[in-house]
C-alpha angles and dihedrals in degrees: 000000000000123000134217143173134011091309100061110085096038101058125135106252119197083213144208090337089062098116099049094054127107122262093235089050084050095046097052087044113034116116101014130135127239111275114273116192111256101005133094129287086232116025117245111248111287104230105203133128081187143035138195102280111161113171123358115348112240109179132303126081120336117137124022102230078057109052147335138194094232087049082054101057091040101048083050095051090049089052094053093049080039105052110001098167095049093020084137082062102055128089112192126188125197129219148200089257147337085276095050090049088043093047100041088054087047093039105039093042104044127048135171119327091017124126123232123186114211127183117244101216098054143113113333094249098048089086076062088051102049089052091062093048092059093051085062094055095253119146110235109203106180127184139172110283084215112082091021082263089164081083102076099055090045096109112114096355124145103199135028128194129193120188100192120202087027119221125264100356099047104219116155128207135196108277100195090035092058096033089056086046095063102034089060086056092045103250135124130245140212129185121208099225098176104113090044103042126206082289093056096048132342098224091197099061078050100066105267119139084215144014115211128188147169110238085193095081128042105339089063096034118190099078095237096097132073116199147140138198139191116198115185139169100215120083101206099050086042085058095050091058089044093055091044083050087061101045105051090032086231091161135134126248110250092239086064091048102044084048089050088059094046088060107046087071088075084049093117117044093041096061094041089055093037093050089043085051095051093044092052094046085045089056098044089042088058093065092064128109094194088051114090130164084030097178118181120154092211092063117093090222091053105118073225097049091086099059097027084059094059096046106018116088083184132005105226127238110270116117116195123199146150129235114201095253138005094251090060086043089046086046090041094058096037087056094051109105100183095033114083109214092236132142114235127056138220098069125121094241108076119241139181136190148175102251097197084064087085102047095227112102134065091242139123122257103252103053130136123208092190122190114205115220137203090270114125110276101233080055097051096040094047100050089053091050094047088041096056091047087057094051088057100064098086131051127252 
């Protein structure tokens, strides 16, 4: 990872033993400087839009789209949950938001005449960005994530990106299958991780030029922060999205990214608890005659369990599921007590949507993305059941 400014050579490191830590140890860790007498564990944001620079400047901290000391202890935090066993080697930058990090790997590495392959089953704006893309000039091969399709509209791209899980359908593709794929035709690849996190599968030791994810959603945790990040091994691209960083001023305030560090140190146990959650609603929902499409990487009878097994460490905390109509969906959601009716996922606090609502996504109406939260999980599961009970007292 590169360093910069006053802070990088005195960071904390965890050390040689990195790798054989536990996630929950990294993830408290992870990022901090060494101990100083009388100051924070972790600093307070550095508001500054400027800093001190007499003469020519020579590295540090000079100009606050560049560069900021709070940036500095989160993106090294995210290397080291990121890439562990090579954490010296990443360079991670941070973002506004998930979109800005997205858009500054598709806009800094393909121009005019290149090829990018997108899956078509992926996040609800990429169709917009795809539009953009074409108005660049840009070809824009998709493909289904499930059955590593993107395979098979790999030749002569420049670009391929794997959202994995995918969201909201939750199919899962080979990583390394897909990333060897597109090395061998010359093309890059980066991997979505949002839904996984660093904890569910670390997209870099599986053969990704670059891991991308939204902080917005479960690696920060409480839902009142947007944020993005990039972490990536290669100078040279690195420096491309920098530059692009730096261009467009797609940066975070230092208040979200002090708050961002703050939460990583709950890591951990959130997404235990909020795994072990999923997995609990997935089972229950799976007795359930009104329940049809139940997807859930984490089942064995999941068509993605196969595959999430061999490169998931966890497998997140979204639920997806379909109710017969959108009237029994609209009645299911009005009738959660502990569920808030919310777009977004990854929080501690459980939420559930329609997704057809937006518009945006190749699902039924009555379709549920459902994020499972840190309640109990004889709480959680029994307010869906009775929820869904109650849903059924009225026809359609």
């Amino acid at each position: 990872m590169t360093e910069s400014g006053p802070i990088g050579d005195g960071a904390a490191r965890i050390g040689d033993g990195a790798a054989r830590i536990g996630d929950g140890t990294r993830a408290v860790r992870a990022g901090l400087p060494e101990p100083v007498k009388h100051e924070p564990t972790l600093p307070g944001p550095v508001f500054a839009a400027h800093f001190h620079l007499p003469g020519v400047p020579t590295g540090g901290y000079a100009y606050g789209r560049d560069d900021n000391p709070t940036w500095t202890h989160l993106e090294r935090a995210i290397g080291e949950l990121e890439a562990p066993d090579s954490a010296a080697d990443v360079e991670t930058l941070v973002f506004g938001s998930g979109m800005a990090a997205i858009s500054a790997v598709l806009f800094s590495q393909l121009r005019a005449g290149d090829a990018v392959v997108l899956p078509d089953d992926g996040y609800q704006v990429l169709p917009l960005v795809r539009e953009q893309l074409t108005a660049y000039g840009i070809e824009v091969r998709t493909a289904p994530t499930g059955g590593d399709a993107q395979l098979d509209v790999l030749d002569g791209a420049k670009l391929l990106w794997i959202e994995t899980p995918s969201n909201p359908g939750l199919d899962v593709c080979d990583v390394r299958r897909l990333a060897d794929a597109a090395h061998a035709r010359g093309a890059l690849v980066a991997v979505d991780n949002t839904l996984a996190t660093p904890l569910g599968q670390r997209p870099l030791e599986l053969g990704a030029d670059f891991a991308v994810a939204s902080g917005t959603k479960m690696l920060t945790g409480h839902g009142d922060i947007l944020l993005g990040y990039v972490a990536c091994r290669d100078a040279e691209l690195t420096a491309s999205v920098r530059n692009w960083r730096k261009i467009v001023g797609a940066i975070p305030g230092p208040m979200e990214a002090w708050l961002a560090h703050r939460s990583l140190a709950t890591l951990q146990l959130r997404a235990d608890r909020q795994s072990a959650n999923a997995q609990a609603l997935a089972e229950a929902l799976r007795e359930r005659a009104e329940v049809s499409g139940l997807r859930y990487p984490g089942l064995p009878d999941d068509p993605s369990y196969k595959i999430a097994v061999q490169q998931m460490r966890r497998f997140g905390c979204v639920v997806s599921f379909t109710l017969p109509t959108r009237a029994r969906a609209e009645r299911f959601l009005e009738a959660l007590h502990l569920v808030d009716d919310a777009t977004s996922f990854g929080g501690v606090r459980s939420t559930a949507e329609r997704r057809r609502r937006w518009g945006g996504d190749a699902v039924s109406e009555g379709f549920i993305r459902f994020s499972a939260g840190a309640e109990d999980p004889a709480d959680l599961v029994a307010d869906v059941l009775r929820a869904l009970d109650e849903s059924a007292g009225t026809a359609d």
